[in-house]
PQR file of N, CA, C, O and H, with PARSE charges and radii, in Angstrom:
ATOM      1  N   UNK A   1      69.775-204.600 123.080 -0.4000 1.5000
ATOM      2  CA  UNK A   1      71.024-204.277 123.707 -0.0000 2.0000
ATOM      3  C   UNK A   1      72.190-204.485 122.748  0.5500 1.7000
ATOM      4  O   UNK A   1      73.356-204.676 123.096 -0.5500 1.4000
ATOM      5  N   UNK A   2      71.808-204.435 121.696 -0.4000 1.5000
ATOM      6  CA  UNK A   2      72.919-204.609 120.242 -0.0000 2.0000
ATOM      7  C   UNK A   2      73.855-203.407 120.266  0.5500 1.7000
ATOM      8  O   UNK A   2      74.940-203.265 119.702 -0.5500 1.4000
ATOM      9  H   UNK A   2      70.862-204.280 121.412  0.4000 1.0000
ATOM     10  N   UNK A   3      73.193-202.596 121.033 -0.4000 1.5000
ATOM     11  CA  UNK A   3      74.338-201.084 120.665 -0.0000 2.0000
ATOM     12  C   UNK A   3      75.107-200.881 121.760  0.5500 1.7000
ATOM     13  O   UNK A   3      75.328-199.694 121.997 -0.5500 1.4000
ATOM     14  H   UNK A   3      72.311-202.711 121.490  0.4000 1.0000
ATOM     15  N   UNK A   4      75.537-201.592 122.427 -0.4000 1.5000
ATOM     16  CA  UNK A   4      76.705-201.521 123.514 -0.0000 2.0000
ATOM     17  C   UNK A   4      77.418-200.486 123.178  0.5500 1.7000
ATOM     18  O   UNK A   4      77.745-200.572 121.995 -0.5500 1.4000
ATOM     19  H   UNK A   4      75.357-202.557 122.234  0.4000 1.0000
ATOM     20  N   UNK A   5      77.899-199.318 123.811 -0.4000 1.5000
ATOM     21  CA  UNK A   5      78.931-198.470 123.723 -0.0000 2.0000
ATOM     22  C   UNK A   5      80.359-199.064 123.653  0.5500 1.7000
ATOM     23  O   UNK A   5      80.963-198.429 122.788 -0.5500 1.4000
ATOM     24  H   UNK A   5      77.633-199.248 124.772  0.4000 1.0000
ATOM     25  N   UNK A   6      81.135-199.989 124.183 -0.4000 1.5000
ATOM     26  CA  UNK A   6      82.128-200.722 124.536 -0.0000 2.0000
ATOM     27  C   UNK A   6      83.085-199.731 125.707  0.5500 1.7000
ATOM     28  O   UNK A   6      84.296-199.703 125.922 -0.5500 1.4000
ATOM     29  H   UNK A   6      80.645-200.505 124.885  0.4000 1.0000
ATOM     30  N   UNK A   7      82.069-199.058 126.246 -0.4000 1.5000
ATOM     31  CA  UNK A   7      82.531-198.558 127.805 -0.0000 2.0000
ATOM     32  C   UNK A   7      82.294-199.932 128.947  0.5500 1.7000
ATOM     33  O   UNK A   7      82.613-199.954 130.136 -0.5500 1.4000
ATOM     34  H   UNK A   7      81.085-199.080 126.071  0.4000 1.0000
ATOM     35  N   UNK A   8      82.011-200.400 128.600 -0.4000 1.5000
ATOM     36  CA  UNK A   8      81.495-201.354 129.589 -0.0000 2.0000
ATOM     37  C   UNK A   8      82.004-202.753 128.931  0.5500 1.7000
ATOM     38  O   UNK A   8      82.099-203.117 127.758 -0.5500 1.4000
ATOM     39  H   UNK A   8      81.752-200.383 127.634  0.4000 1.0000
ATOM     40  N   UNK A   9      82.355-203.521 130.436 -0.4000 1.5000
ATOM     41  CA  UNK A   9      82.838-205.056 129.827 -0.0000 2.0000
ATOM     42  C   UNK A   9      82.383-206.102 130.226  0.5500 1.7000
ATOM     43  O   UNK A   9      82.714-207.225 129.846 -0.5500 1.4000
ATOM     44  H   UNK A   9      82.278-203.225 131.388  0.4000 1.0000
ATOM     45  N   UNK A  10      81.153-205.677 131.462 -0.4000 1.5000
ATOM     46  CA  UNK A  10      80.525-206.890 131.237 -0.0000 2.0000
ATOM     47  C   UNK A  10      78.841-206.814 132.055  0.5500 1.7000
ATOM     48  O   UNK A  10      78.639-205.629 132.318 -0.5500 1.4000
ATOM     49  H   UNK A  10      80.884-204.765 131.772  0.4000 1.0000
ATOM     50  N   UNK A  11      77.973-207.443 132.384 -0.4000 1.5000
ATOM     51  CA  UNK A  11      76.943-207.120 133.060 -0.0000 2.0000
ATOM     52  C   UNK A  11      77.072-207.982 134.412  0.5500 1.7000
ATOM     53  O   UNK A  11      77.262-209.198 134.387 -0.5500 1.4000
ATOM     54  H   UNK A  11      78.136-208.406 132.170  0.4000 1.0000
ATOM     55  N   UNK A  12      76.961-207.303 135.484 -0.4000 1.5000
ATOM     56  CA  UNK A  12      77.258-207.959 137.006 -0.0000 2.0000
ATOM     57  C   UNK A  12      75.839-208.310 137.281  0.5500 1.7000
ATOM     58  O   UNK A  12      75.697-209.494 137.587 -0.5500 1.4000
ATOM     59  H   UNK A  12      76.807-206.315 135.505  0.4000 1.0000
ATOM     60  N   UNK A  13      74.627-207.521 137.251 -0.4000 1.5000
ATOM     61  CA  UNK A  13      73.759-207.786 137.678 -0.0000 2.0000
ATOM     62  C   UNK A  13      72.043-207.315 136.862  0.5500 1.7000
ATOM     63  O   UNK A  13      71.825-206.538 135.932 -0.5500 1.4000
ATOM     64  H   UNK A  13      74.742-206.559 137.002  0.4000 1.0000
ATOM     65  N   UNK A  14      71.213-208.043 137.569 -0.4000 1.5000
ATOM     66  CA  UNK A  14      70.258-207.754 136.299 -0.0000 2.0000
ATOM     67  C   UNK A  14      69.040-207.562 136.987  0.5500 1.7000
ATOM     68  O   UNK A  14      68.703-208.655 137.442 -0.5500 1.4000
ATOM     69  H   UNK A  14      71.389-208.674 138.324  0.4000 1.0000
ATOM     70  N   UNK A  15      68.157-206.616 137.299 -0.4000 1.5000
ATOM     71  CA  UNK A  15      66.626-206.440 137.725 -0.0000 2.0000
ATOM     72  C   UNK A  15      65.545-206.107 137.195  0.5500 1.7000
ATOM     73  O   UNK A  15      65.355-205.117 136.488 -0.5500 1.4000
ATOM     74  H   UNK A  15      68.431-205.728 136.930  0.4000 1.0000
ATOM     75  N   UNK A  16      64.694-207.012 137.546 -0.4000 1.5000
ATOM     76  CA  UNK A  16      63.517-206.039 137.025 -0.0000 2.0000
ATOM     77  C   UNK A  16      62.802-205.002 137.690  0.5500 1.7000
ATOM     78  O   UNK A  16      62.525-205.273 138.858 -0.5500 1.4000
ATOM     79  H   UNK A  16      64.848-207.817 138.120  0.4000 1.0000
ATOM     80  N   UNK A  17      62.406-203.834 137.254 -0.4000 1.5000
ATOM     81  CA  UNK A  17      61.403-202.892 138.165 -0.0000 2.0000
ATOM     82  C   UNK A  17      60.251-202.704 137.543  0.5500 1.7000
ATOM     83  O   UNK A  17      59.918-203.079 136.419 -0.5500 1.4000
ATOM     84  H   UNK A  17      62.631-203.614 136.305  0.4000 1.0000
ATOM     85  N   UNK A  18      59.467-201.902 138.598 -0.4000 1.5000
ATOM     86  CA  UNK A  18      58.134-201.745 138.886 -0.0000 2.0000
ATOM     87  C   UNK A  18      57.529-200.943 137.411  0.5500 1.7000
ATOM     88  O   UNK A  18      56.335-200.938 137.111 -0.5500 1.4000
ATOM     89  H   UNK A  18      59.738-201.597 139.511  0.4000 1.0000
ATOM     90  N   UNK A  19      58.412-200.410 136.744 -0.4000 1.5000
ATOM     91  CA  UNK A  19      58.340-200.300 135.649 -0.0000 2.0000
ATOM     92  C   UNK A  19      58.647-200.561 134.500  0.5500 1.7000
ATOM     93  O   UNK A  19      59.058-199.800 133.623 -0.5500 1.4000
ATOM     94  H   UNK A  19      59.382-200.414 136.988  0.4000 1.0000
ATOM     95  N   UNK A  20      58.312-202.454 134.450 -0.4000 1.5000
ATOM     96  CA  UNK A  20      58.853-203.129 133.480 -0.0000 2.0000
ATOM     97  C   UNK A  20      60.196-202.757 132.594  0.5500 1.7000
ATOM     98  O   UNK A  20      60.606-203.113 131.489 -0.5500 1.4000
ATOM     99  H   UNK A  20      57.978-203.072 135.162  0.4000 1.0000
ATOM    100  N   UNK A  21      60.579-202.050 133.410 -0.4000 1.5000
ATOM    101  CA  UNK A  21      62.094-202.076 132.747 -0.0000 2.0000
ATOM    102  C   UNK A  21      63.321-202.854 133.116  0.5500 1.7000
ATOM    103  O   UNK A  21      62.854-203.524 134.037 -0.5500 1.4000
ATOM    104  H   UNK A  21      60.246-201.761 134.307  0.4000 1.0000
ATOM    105  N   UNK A  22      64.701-203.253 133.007 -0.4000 1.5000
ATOM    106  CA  UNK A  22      65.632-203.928 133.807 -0.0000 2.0000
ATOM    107  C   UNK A  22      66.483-203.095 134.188  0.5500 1.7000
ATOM    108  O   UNK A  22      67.106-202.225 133.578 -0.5500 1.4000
ATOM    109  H   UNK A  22      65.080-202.708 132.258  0.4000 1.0000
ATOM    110  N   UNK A  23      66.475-203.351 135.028 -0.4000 1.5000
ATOM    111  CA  UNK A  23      68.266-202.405 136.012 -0.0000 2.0000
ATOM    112  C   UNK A  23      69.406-203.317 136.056  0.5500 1.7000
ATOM    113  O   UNK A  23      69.445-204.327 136.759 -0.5500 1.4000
ATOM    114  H   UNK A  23      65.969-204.057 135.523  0.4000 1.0000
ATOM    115  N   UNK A  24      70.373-202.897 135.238 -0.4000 1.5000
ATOM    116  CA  UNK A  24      71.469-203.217 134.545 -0.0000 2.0000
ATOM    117  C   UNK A  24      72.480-203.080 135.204  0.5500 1.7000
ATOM    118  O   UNK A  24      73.094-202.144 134.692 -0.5500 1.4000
ATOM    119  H   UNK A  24      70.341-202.077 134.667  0.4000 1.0000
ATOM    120  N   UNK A  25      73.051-203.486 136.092 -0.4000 1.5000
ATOM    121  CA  UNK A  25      74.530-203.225 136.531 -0.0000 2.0000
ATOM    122  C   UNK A  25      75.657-203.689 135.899  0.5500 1.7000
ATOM    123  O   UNK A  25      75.596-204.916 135.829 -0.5500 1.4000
ATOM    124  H   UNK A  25      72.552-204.247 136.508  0.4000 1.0000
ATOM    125  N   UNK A  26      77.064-203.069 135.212 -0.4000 1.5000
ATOM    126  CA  UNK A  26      77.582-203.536 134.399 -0.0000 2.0000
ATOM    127  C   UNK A  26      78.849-202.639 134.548  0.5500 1.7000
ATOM    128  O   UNK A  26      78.882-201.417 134.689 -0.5500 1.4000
ATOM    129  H   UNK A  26      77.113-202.072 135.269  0.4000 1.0000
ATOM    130  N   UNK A  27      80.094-203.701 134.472 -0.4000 1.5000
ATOM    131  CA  UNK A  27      81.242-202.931 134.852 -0.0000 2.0000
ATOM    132  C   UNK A  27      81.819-202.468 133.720  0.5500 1.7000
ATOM    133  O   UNK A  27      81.449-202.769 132.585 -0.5500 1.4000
ATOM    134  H   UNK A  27      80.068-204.694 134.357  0.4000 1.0000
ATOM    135  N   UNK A  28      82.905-201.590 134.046 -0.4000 1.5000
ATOM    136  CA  UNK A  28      83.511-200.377 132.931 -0.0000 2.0000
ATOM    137  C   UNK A  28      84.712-200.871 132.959  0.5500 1.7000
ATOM    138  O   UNK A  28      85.331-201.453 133.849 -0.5500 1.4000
ATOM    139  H   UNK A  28      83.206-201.345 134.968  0.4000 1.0000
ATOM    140  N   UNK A  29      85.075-200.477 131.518 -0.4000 1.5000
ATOM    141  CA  UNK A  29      86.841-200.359 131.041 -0.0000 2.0000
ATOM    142  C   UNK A  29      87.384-200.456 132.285  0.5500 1.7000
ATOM    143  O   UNK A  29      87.846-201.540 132.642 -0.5500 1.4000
ATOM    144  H   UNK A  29      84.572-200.004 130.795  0.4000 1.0000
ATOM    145  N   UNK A  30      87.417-199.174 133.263 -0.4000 1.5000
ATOM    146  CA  UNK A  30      88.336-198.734 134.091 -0.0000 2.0000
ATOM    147  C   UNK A  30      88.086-199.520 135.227  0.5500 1.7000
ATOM    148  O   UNK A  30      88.728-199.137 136.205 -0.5500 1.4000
ATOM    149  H   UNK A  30      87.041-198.294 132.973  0.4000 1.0000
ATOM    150  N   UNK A  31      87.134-200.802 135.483 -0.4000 1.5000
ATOM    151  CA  UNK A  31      86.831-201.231 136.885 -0.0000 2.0000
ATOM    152  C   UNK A  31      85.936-200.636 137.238  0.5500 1.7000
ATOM    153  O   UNK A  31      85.644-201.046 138.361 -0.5500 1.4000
ATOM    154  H   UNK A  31      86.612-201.113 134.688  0.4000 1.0000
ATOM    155  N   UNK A  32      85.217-199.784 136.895 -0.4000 1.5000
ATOM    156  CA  UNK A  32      84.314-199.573 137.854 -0.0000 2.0000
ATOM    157  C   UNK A  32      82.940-199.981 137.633  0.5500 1.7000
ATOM    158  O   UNK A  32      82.933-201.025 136.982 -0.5500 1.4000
ATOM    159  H   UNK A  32      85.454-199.451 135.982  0.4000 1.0000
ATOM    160  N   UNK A  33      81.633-199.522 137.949 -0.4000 1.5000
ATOM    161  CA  UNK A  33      80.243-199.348 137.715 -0.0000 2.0000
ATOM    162  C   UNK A  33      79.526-198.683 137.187  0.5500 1.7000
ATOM    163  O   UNK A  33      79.820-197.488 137.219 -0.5500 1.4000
ATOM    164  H   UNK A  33      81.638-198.673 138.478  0.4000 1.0000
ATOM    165  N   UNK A  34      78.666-198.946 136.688 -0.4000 1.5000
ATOM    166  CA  UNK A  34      77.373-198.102 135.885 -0.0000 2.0000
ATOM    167  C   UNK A  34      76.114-198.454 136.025  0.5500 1.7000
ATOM    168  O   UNK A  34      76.134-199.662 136.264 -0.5500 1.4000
ATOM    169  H   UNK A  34      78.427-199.917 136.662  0.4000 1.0000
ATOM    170  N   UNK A  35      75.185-198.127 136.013 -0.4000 1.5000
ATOM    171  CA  UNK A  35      73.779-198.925 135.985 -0.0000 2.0000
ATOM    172  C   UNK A  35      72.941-198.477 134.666  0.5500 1.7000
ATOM    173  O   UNK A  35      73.067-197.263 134.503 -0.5500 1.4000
ATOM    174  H   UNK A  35      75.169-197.146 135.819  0.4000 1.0000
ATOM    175  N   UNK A  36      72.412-198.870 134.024 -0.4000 1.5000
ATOM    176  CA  UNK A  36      71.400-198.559 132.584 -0.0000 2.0000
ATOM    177  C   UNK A  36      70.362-199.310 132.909  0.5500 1.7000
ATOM    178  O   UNK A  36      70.281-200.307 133.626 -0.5500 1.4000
ATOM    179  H   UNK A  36      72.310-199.856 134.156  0.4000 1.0000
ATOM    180  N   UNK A  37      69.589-198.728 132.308 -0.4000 1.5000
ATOM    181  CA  UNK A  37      68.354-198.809 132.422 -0.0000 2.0000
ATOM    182  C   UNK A  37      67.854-199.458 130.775  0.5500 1.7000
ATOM    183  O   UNK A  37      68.190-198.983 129.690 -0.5500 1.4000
ATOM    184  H   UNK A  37      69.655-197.918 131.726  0.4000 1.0000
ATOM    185  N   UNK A  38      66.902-200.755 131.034 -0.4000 1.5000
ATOM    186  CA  UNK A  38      66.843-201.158 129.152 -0.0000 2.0000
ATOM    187  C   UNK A  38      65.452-201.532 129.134  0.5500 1.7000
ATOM    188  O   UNK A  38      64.997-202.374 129.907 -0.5500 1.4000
ATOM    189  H   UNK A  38      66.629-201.140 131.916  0.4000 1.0000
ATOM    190  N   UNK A  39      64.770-200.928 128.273 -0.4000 1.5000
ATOM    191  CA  UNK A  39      63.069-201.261 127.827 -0.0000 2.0000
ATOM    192  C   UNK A  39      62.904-201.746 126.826  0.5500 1.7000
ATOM    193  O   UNK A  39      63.189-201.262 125.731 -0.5500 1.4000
ATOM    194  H   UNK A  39      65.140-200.243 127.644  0.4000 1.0000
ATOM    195  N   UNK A  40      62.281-203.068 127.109 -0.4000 1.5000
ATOM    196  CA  UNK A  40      62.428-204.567 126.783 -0.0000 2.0000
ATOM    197  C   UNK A  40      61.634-203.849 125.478  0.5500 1.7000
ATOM    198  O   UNK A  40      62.175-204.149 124.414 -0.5500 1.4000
ATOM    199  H   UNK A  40      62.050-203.461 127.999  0.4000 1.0000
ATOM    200  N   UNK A  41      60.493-202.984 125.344 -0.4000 1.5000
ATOM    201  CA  UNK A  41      59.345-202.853 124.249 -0.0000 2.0000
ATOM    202  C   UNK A  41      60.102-201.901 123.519  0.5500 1.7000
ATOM    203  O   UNK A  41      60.095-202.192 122.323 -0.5500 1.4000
ATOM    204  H   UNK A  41      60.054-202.740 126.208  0.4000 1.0000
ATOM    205  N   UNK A  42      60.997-200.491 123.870 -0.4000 1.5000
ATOM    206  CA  UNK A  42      61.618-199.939 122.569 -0.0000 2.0000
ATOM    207  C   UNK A  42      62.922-200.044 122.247  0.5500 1.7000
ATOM    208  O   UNK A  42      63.517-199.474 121.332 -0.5500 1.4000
ATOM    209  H   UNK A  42      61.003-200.255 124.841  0.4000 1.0000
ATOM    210  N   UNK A  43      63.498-201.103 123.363 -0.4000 1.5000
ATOM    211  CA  UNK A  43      64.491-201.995 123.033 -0.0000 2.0000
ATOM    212  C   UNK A  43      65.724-200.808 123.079  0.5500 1.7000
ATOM    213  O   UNK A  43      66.608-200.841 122.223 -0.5500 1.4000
ATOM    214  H   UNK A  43      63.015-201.566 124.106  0.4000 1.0000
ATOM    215  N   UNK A  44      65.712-199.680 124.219 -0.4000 1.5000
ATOM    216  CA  UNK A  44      66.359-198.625 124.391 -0.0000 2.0000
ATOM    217  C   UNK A  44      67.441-198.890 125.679  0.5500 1.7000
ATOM    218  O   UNK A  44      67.014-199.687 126.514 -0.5500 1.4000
ATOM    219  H   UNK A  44      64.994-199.653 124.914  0.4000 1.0000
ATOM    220  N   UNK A  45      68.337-198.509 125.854 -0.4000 1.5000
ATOM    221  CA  UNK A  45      69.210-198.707 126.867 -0.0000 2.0000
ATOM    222  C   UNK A  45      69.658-197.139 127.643  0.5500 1.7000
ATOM    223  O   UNK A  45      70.502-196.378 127.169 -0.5500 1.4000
ATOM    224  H   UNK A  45      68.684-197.862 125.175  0.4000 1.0000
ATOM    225  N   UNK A  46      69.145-196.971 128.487 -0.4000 1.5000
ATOM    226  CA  UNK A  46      69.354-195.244 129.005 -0.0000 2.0000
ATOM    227  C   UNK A  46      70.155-195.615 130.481  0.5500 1.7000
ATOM    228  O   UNK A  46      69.801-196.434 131.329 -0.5500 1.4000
ATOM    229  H   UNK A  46      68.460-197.589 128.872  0.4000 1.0000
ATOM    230  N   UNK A  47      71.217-194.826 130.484 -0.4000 1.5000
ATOM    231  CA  UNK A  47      71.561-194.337 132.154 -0.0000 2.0000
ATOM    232  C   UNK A  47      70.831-194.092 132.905  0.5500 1.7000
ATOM    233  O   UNK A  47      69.888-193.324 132.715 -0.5500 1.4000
ATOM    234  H   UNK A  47      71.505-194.161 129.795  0.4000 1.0000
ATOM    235  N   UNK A  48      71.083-194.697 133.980 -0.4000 1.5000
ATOM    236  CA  UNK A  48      70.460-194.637 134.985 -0.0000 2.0000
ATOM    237  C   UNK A  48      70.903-193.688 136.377  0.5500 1.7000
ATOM    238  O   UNK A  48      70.189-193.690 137.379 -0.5500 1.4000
ATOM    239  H   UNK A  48      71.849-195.321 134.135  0.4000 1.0000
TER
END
């Protein structure tokens, strides 16, 4: 998670799913929300 865009300022919440991945909730510049998606094995961070 080294490559942060710096759209985002902070992480609210954190899950794991059924497909060993984490569900990322994490607020934006503007106040609002986003969710990403991050796989712990290619160490990738994708929208969700």
């Amino acid at each position: 998670m080294q490559h942060w865009d710096g759209t985002e300022t902070a992480i609210l919440d954190l899950s794991w799913q059924e497909d060993n991945t984490l569900l990322l909730t994490r607020r934006t510049l503007g106040g609002g929300t986003c969710l990403r998606s991050f796989d712990p094995q290619t160490k990738q961070l994708h929208s969700a």
